[in-house]
C-alpha positions in Angstrom: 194.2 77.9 -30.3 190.6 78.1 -30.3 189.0 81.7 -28.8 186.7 81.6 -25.8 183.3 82.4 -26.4 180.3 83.4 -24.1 178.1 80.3 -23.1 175.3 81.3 -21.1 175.1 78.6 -18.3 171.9 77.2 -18.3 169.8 76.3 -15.4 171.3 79.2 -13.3 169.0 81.6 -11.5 170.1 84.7 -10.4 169.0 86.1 -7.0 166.6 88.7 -6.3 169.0 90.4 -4.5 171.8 90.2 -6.9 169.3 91.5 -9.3 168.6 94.8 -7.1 171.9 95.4 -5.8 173.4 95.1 -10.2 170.7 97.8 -10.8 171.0 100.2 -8.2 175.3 100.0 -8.9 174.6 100.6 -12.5 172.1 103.4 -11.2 174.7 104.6 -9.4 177.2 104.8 -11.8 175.4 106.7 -14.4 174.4 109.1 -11.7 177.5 110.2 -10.7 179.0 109.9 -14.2 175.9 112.2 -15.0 176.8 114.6 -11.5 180.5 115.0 -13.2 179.3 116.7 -16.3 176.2 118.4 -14.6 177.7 120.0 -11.6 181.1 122.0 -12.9 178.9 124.3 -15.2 176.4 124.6 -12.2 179.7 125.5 -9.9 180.7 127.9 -12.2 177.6 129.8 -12.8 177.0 129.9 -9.2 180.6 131.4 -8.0 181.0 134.2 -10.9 180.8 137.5 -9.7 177.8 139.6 -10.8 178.5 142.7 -12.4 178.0 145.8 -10.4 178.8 148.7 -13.0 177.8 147.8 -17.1 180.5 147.1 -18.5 183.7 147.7 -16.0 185.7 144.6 -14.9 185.0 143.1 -12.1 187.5 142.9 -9.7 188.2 140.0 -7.7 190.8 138.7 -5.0 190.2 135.0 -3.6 192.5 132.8 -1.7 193.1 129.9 -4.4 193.7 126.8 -2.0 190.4 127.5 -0.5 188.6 127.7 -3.5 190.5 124.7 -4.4 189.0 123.0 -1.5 185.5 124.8 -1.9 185.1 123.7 -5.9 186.3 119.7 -5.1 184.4 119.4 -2.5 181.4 120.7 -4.0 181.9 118.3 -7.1 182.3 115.3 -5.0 179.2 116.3 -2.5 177.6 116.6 -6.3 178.4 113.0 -7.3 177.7 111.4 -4.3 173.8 113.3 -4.4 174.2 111.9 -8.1 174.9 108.4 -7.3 172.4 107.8 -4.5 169.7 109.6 -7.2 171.1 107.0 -9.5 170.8 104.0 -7.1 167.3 105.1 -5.8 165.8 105.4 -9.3 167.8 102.1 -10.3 165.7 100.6 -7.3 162.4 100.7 -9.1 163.2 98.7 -12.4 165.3 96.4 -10.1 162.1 95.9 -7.9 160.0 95.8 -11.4 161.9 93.1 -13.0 162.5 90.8 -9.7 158.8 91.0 -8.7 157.9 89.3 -11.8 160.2 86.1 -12.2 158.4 82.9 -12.9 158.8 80.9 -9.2 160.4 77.2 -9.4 158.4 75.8 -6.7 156.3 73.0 -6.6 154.0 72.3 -9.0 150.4 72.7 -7.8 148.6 69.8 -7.8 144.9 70.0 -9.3 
């Protein structure tokens, strides 16, 4: 049996819109992948209880499903501010790289 290999098809064109909608997807992507490892720390920094007295305990009571539902929903509110940051600044390379294709028009004539 002989293995499949890649063969670029030649004489294809890809869309300008593929183009920009591939970019801002992988834009996206990273931004909410980034978003998943950027926001827990930030969550947790932001709901720890400051310290009134140096060096007693703080004390604290919270209702857990609650803060269940407070801590996902934050994280997902996160990634989706992630991946729209992601897809916005995947925009401008997409729009880069489109703007400057060579066109397969006519050929002027002199």
């Amino acid at each position: 049996m002989r293995a499949a290999t890649y063969r670029p098809m030649r004489g294809t064109r890809v869309s300008r819109t593929t183009t920009i909608l591939l970019y801002m997807l992988i834009g996206a992507l990273v931004g909410a992948v980034t978003a998943s490892f950027v926001v827990p720390p930030f969550l947790a920094w932001y709901n720890e209880p400051g310290a009134i007295n140096a060096g007693k305990q703080v004390e604290t009571l919270c209702n857990i499903p609650e803060l269940i539902h407070y801590t996902s929903s934050r994280l997902l509110r996160g990634q989706l501010i992630g991946a729209i940051i992601g897809a916005l600044v995947g925009l401008v390379p997409a729009l880069m790289r489109s703007r400057h294709r060579p066109s397969d028009g006519l050929p002027i004539s002199a």
